[in-house]
VOMILUM-781984 format. One record per residue (C-alpha): x, z, y; residue number from 0. Coordinates in Angstrom, 2 decimals. Each point is the difference from the previous one (the first is absolute). Example, Ala and Ser with C-alpha at 12.3 -4.5 7.8 and 13.67 -1.06 7.14 Angstrom:
2
<rec><X>12.30</X><Z>7.80</Z><Y>-4.50</Y><num>0</num></rec>
<rec><X>1.37</X><Z>-0.66</Z><Y>3.44</Y><num>1</num></rec>
//
This chain:
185
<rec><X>-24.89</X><Z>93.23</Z><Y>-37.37</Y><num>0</num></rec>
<rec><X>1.46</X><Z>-0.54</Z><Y>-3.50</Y><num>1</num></rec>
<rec><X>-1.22</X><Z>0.31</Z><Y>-3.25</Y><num>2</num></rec>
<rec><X>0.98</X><Z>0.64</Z><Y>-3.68</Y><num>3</num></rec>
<rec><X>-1.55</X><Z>-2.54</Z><Y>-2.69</Y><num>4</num></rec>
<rec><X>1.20</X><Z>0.70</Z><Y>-3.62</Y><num>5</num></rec>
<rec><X>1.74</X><Z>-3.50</Z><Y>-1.17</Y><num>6</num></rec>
<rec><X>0.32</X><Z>-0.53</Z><Y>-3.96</Y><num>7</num></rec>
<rec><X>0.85</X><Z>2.38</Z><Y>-2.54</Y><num>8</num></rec>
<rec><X>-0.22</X><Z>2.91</Z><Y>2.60</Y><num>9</num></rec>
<rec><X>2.52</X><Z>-1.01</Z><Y>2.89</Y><num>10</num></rec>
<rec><X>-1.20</X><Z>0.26</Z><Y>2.82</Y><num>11</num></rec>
<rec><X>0.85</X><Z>-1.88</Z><Y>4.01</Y><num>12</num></rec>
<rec><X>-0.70</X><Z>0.68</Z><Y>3.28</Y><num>13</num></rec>
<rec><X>-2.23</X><Z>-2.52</Z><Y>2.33</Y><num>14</num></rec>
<rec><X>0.58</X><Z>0.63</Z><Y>4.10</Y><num>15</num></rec>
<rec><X>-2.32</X><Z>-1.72</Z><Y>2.17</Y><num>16</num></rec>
<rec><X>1.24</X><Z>-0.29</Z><Y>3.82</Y><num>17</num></rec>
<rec><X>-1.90</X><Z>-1.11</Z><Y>2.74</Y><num>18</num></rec>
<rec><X>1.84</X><Z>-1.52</Z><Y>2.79</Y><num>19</num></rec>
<rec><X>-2.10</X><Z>-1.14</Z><Y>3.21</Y><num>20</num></rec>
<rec><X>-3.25</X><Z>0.85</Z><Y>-2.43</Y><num>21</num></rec>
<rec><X>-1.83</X><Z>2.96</Z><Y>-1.14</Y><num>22</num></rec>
<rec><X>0.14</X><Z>-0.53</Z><Y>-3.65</Y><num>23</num></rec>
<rec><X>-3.73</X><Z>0.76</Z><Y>-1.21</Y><num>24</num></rec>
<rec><X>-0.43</X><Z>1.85</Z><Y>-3.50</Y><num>25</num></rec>
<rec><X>-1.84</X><Z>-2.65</Z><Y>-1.25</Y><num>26</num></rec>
<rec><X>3.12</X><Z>-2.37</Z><Y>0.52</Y><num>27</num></rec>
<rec><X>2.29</X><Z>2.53</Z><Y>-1.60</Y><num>28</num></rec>
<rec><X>-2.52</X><Z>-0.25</Z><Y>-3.11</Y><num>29</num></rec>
<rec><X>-0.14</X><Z>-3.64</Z><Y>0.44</Y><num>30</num></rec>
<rec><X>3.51</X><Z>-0.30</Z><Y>-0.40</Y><num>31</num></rec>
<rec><X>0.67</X><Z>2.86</Z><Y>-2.26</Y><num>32</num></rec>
<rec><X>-2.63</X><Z>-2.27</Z><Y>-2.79</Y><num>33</num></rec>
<rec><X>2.20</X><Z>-3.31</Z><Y>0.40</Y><num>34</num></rec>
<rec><X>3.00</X><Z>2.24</Z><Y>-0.73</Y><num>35</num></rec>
<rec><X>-1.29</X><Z>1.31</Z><Y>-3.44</Y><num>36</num></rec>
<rec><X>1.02</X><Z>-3.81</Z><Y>-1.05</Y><num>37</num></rec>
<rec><X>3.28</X><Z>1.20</Z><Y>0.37</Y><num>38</num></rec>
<rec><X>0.18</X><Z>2.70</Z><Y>-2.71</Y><num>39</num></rec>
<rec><X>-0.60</X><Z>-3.01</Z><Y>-3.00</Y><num>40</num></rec>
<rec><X>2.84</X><Z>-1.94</Z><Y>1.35</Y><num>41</num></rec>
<rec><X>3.02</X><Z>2.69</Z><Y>0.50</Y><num>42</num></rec>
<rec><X>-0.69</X><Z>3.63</Z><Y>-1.18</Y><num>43</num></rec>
<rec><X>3.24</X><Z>0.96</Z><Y>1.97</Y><num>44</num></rec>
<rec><X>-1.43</X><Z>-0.41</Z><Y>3.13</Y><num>45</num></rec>
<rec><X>1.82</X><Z>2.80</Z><Y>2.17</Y><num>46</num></rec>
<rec><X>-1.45</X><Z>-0.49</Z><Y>3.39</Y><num>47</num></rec>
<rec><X>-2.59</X><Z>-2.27</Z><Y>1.94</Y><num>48</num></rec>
<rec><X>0.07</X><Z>-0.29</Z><Y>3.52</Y><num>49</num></rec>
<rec><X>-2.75</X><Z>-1.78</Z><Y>2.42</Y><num>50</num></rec>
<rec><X>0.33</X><Z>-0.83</Z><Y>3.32</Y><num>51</num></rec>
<rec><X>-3.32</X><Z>-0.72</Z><Y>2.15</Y><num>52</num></rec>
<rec><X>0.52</X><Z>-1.70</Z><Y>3.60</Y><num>53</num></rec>
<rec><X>-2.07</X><Z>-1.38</Z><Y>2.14</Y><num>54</num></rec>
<rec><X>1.44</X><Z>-3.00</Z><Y>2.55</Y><num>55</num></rec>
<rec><X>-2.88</X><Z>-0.97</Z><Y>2.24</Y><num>56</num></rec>
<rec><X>-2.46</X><Z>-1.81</Z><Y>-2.20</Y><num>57</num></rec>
<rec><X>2.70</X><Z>-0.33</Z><Y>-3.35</Y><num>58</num></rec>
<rec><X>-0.09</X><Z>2.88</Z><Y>-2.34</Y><num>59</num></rec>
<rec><X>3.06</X><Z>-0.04</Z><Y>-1.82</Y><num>60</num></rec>
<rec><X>0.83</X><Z>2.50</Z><Y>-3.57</Y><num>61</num></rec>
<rec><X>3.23</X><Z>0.22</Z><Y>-0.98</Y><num>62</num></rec>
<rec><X>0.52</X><Z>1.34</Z><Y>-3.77</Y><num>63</num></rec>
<rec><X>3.67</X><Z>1.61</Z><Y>-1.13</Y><num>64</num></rec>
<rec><X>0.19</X><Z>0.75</Z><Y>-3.71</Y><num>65</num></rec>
<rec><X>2.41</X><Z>1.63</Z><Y>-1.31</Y><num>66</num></rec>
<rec><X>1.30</X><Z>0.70</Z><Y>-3.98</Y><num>67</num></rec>
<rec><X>2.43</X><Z>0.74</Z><Y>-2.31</Y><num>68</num></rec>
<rec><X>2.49</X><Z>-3.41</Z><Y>0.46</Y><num>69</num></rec>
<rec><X>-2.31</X><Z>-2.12</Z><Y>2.57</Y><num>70</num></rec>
<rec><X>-1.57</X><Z>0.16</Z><Y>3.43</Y><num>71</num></rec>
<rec><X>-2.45</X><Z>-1.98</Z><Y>1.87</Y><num>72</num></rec>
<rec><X>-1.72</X><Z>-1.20</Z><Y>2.64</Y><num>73</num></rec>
<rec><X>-2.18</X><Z>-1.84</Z><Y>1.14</Y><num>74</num></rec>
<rec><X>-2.38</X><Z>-0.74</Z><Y>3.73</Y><num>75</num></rec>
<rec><X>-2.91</X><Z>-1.72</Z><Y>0.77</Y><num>76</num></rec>
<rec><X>-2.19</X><Z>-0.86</Z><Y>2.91</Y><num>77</num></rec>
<rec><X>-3.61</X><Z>-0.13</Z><Y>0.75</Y><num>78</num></rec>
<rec><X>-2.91</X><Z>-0.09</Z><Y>2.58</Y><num>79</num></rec>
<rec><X>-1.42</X><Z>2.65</Z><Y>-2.68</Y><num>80</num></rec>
<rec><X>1.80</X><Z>3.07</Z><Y>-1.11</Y><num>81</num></rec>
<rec><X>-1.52</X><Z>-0.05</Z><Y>-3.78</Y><num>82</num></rec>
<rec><X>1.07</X><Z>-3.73</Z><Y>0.18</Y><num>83</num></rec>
<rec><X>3.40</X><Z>0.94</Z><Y>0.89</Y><num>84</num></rec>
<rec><X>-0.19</X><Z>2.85</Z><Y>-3.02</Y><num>85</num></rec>
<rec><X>-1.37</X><Z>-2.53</Z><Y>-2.63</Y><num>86</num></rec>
<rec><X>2.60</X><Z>-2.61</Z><Y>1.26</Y><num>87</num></rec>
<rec><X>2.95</X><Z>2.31</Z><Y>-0.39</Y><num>88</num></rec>
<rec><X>-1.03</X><Z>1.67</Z><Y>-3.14</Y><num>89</num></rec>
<rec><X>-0.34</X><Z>-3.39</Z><Y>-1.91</Y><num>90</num></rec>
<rec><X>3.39</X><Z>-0.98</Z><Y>1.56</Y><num>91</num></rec>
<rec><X>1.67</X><Z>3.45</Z><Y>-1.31</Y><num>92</num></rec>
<rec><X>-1.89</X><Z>-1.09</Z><Y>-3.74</Y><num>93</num></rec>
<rec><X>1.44</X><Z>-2.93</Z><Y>0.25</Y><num>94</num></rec>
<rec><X>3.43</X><Z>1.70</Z><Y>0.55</Y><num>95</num></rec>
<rec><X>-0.40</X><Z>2.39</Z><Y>-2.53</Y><num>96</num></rec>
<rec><X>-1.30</X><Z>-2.79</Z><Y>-2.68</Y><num>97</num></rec>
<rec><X>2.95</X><Z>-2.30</Z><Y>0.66</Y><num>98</num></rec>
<rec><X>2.60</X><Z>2.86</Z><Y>0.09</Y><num>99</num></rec>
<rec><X>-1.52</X><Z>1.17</Z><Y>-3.47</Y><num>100</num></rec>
<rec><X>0.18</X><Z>-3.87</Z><Y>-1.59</Y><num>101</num></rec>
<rec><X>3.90</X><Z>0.21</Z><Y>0.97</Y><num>102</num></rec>
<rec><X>0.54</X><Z>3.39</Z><Y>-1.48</Y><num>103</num></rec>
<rec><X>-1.99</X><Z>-1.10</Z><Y>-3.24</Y><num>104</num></rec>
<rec><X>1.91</X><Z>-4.01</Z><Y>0.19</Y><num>105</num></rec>
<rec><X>3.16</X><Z>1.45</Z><Y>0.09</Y><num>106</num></rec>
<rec><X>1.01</X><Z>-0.39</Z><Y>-3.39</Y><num>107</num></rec>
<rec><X>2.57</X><Z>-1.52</Z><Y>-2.31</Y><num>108</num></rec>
<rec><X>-1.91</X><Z>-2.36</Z><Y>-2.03</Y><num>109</num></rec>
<rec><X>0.53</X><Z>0.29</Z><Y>-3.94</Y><num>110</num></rec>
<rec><X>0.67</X><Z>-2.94</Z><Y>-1.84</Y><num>111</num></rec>
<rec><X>-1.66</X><Z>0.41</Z><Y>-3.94</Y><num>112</num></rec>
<rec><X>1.72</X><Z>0.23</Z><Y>-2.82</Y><num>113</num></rec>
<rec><X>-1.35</X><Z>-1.24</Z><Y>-3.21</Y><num>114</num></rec>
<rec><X>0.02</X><Z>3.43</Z><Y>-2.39</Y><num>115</num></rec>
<rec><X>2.29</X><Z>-0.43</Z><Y>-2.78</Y><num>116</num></rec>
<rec><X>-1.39</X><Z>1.83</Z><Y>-3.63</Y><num>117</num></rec>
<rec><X>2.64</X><Z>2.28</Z><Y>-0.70</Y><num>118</num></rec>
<rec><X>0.88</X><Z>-1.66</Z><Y>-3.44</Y><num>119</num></rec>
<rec><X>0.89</X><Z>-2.56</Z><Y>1.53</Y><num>120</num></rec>
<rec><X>2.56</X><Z>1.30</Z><Y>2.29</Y><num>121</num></rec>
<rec><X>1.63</X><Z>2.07</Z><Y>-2.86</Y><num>122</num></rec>
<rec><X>3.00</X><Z>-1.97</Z><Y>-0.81</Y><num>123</num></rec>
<rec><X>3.15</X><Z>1.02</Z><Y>-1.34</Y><num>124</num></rec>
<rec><X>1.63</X><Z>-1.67</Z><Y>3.11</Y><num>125</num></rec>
<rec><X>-2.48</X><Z>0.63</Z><Y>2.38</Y><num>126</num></rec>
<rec><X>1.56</X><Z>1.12</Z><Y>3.43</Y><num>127</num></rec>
<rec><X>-3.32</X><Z>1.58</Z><Y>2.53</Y><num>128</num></rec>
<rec><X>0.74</X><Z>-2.01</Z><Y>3.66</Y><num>129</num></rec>
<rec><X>-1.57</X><Z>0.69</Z><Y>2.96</Y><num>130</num></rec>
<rec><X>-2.02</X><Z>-2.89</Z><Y>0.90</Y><num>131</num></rec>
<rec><X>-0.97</X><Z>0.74</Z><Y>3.47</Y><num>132</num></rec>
<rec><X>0.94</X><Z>2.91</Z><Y>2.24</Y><num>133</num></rec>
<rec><X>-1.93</X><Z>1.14</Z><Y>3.22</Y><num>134</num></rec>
<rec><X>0.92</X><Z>1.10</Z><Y>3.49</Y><num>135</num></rec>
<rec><X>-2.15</X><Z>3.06</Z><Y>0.83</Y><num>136</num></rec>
<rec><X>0.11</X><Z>1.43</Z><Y>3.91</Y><num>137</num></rec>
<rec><X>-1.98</X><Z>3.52</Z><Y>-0.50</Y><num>138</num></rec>
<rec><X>-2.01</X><Z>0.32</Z><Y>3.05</Y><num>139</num></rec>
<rec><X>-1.03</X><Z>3.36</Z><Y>0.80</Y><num>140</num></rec>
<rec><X>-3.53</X><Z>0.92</Z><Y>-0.37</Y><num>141</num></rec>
<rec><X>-2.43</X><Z>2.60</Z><Y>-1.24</Y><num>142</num></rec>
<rec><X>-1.23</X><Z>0.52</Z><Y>-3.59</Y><num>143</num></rec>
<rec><X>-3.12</X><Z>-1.14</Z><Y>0.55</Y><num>144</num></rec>
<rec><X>0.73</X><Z>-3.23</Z><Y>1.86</Y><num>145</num></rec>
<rec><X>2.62</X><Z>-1.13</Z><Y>-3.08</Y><num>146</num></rec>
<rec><X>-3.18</X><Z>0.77</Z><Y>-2.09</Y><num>147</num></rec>
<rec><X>-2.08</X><Z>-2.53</Z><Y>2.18</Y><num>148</num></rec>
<rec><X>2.90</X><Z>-2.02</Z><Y>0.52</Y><num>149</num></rec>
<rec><X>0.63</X><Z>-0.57</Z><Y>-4.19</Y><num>150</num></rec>
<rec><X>-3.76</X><Z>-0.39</Z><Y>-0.73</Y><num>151</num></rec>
<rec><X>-0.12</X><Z>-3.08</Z><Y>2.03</Y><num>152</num></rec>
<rec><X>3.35</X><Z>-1.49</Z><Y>-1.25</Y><num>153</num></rec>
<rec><X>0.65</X><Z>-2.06</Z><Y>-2.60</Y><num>154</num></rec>
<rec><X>3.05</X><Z>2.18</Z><Y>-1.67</Y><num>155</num></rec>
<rec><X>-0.26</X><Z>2.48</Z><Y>-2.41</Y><num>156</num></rec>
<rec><X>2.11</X><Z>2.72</Z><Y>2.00</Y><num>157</num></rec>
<rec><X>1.06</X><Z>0.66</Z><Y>3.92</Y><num>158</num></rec>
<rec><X>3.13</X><Z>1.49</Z><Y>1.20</Y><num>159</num></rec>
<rec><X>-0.69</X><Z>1.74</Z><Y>3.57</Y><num>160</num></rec>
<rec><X>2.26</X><Z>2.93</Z><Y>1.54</Y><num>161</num></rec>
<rec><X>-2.58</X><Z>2.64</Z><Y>0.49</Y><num>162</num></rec>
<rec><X>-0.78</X><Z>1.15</Z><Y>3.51</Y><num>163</num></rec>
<rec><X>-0.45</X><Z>3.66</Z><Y>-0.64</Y><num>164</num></rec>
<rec><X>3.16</X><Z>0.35</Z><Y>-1.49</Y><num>165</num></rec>
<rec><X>2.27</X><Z>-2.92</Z><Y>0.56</Y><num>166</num></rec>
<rec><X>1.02</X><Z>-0.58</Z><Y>-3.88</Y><num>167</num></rec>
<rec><X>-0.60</X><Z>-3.28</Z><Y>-1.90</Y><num>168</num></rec>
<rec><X>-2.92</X><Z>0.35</Z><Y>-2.11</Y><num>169</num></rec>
<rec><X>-1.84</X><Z>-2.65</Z><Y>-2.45</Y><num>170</num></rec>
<rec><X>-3.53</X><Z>-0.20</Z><Y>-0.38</Y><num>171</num></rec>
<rec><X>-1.16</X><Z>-2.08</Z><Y>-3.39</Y><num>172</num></rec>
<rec><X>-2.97</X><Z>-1.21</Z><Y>-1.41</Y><num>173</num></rec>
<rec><X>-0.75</X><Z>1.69</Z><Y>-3.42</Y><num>174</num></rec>
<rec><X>-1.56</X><Z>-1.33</Z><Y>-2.76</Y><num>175</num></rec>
<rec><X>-3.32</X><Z>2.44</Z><Y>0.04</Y><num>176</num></rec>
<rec><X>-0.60</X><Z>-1.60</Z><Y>3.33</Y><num>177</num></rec>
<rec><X>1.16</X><Z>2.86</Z><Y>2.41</Y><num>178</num></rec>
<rec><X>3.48</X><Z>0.10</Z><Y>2.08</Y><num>179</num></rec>
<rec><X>3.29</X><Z>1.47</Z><Y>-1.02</Y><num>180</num></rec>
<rec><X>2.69</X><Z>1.95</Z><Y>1.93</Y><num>181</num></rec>
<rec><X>3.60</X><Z>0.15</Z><Y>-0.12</Y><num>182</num></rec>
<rec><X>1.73</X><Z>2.15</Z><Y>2.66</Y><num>183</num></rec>
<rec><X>3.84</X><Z>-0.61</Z><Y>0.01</Y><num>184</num></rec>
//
């Protein structure tokens, strides 16, 4: 039996639950359908969730395959209880999730500051502008909305990202009246 739970902003993903060896019971579906919702905070481009429930003599086992835009995972876990197995394996996939998100977010050039200038000062006769530092930038495709998240929790003013939809190089900026820019190339 699967189901479709709206994820942010509108997208939504499919949950399966399988039963192997076991009659999966509504009220585990449910069960495991509520630790899911977790899910939708973390990544809203969840594509598809898929959960496996076995039964090996007195072990319950749940298997969890998640799948998105750019990642996958999975995770197992073991129990004399089946909602211990689900609780077990849902805090592992968190886990997953939280630490995957921390890299995403971490992976950043850090900016060194530079002192501002007052523009007198810099008006010479001779004055020649030089670049004083120059920056590296590997655009990483993603969505719109997660180079939104992505520049609200950094600590630049602007973030270069090849958009997803449309595969072009695209800049996303912080503007001065507190809401994000876009430049499309």
């Amino acid at each position: 039996m699967s189901k479709k739970i709206r994820g942010h902003k509108g997208s939504k993903f499919n949950i399966s639950v399988t039963g192997r060896h076991v009659d999966v019971t509504d009220a585990m579906k449910e069960y495991a359908w509520e630790k899911l919702e977790k899910v939708k905070k973390y990544f809203p481009r969840v594509i598809d969730i898929h959960i496996i429930m076995d039964t090996e003599k007195f072990r319950q086992k749940v298997e969890v395959n998640l799948q998105g835009n750019h990642f996958d995972f999975h995770a197992t876990e073991v129990s004399e209880d089946m909602y211990s197995s689900i609780d077990k394996v849902m805090s592992k996939v968190e886990r997953q999730l939280k630490k995957y998100k921390g890299k995403i977010q971490d992976h950043r050039v850090s900016r060194e500051v530079i002192p501002a200038i007052p523009y007198e000062e810099t008006m010479d006769e001779d004055f020649e502008p030089k670049i004083i530092k120059s920056e590296n930038f590997l655009p990483k495709p993603m969505f719109l909305d997660e180079a939104a998240l992505e520049l609200k929790s950094a600590n630049s003013d602007f973030l270069v990202f090849t958009n997803a939809d449309d595969e072009r190089i695209n800049v996303v900026y912080k503007r001065k009246d507190g809401h994000l820019g876009l430049i499309e190339t």
